[in-house]
C-alpha positions, 0 to 999 in steps of 0.5 A: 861226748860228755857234756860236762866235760866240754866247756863250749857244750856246757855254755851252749846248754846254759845259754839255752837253760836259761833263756839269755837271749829273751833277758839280754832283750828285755834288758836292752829294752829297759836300759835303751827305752823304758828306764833310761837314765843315762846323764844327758842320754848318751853312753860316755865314759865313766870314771873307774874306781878301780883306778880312783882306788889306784889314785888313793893308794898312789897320791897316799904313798908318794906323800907318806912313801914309807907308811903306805909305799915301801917300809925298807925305803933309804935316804937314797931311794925314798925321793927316786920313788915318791917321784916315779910313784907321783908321775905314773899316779898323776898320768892315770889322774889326769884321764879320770879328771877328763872323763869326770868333767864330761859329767859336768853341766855344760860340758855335753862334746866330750870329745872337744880337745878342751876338756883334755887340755882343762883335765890337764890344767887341773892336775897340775894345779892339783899336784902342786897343791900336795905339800899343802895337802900333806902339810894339813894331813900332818896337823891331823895326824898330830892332832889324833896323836895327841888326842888319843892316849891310846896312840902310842906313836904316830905310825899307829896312828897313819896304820891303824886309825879309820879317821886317818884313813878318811880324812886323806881321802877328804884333803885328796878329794876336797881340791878336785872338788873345788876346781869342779869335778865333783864326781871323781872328787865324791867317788874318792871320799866314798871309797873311803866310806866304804872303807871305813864307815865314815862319810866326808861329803868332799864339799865339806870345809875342814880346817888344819888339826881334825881328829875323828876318834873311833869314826863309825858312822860319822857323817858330815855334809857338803856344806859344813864348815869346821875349824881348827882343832875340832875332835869329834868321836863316834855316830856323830852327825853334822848333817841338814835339818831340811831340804828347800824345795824349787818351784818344779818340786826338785830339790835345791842344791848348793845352798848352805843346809850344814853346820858350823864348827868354830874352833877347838869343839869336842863333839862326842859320841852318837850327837846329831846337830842339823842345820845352817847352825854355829857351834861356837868356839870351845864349846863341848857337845855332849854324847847322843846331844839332838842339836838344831839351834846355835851354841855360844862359844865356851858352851858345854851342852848335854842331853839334859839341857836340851831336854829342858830347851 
């Protein structure tokens, strides 16, 4: 018999050609002794960005039913599915929260009941935190709206704008993240990164009324703080001008490295501001500005001016 006619043959001579069981040794070699580098040294369960991706698509659809669920819902059956959408969302939730908090310090058992029963808790408070969520997201989408004459109504803006796309995944994420499950919180903002090139660190304070116009290559760190009504465009970056390093040389974390953005700052296009710095209210930062000092409210900084600083 032909070999290429017979499948269990065909894998018998590739496992062969190959020398698989000499790789699948080193391998083991490598991940069990020489290059290990599992959290805590143990196999756990991982989050699934399969399912963090079905999470997005769910908590997205149940607060926006119509733009990211089903366009033909009625009055008659928009709540029936916003709810049942909801529930099996939150059921896969609450499973990727307990495998996340098994990545948390501290947290070595991760088969101790507790973790479960806190996953649980965790949902909850999060679920009953999503009209305040969609509240925010409504004032963003208001705010593109209104800040890009190009947008010709607000489904444009829900169905087409990259920026809307990142900042659901940032009002999804930011609340995981400020009750300590990092991991899933940051694999739902780089989701959206990959997406649509706009990286949200979750940490990141954003206030009601945030619209980033164009969004490719964004990037705002873990410990900025921005206010109401702030517009940024393009490349920009509100990102850390050094990093402290501990007695042992590992680097410190946590610590506030990233801007300030007070209200009402227009931030324009390829800008890079680093630093514990305050961008003051009203205050206008021109395109490709490299800013690493503070800037008094009502300010209007371009290249020029810092050329001269």
């Amino acid at each position: 018999m032909n070999s290429r006619s017979n499948p269990a043959q065909r894998a018998s001579l590739a496992h062969s050609h190959w020398g698989v069981e000499n790789i699948v040794a080193a391998l083991r070699e490598s991940r069990e002794v020489t290059h290990k580098i599992r959290y805590l040294g143990r196999v756990r369960e991982l989050p699934s960005r399969e399912a963090v991706q079905g999470i997005i698509k769910g908590l997205s659809a149940a607060m926006f039913p119509t733009h990211y669920g089903h366009a033909d819902l009625t009055a008659e059956t928009i709540d029936y599915y916003v709810g049942t959408t909801l529930s099996s969302t939150l059921a896969i939730l609450v499973e990727q929260v307990r495998r996340a908090l098994c990545f948390v310090p501290g947290r070595e058992n991760c088969d101790d009941d507790s973790i479960e029963q806190e996953a649980i808790a965790i949902t909850r408070e999060f679920a009953a935190e999503l009209p305040a969520v969609r509240a925010l997201l409504v004032s963003d989408i208001r705010a593109a709206y209104q800040g890009d004459p190009a947008a010709g109504s607000t489904s444009e803006v829900l169905l087409c704008y990259p920026g809307v796309t990142a900042i659901i995944a940032h009002r999804i994420a930011h609340p995981l993240y400020k009750r300590g499950v990092p991991l899933l919180a940051r694999l739902i903002t780089e989701i959206a990164h990959s997406q649509t090139g706009i990286d949200i660190h979750p940490g990141a304070q954003i206030a009601e009324s945030f619209f980033i116009d164009h969004g490719t290559g964004v990037v705002i760190g873990e410990t900025a703080i921005i206010g109401r009504n702030v517009r940024l465009y393009q490349q920009v970056t509100l990102g850390a001008k050094r990093f402290p390093v501990s007695d042992d040389g590992s680097l410190v974390k946590g610590n506030p490295r990233h801007p300030i953005v007070e209200d009402d700052v227009v931030i324009y296009a390829g800008a890079t501001i680093l630093g514990r710095v305050t961008i003051g209210r009203g205050s206008v930062i021109g395109g490709n500005v490299w800013l690493t000092r503070d800037v008094p409210p009502e300010s209007q900084v371009s290249q020029v001016q810092c050329a001269q600083v």
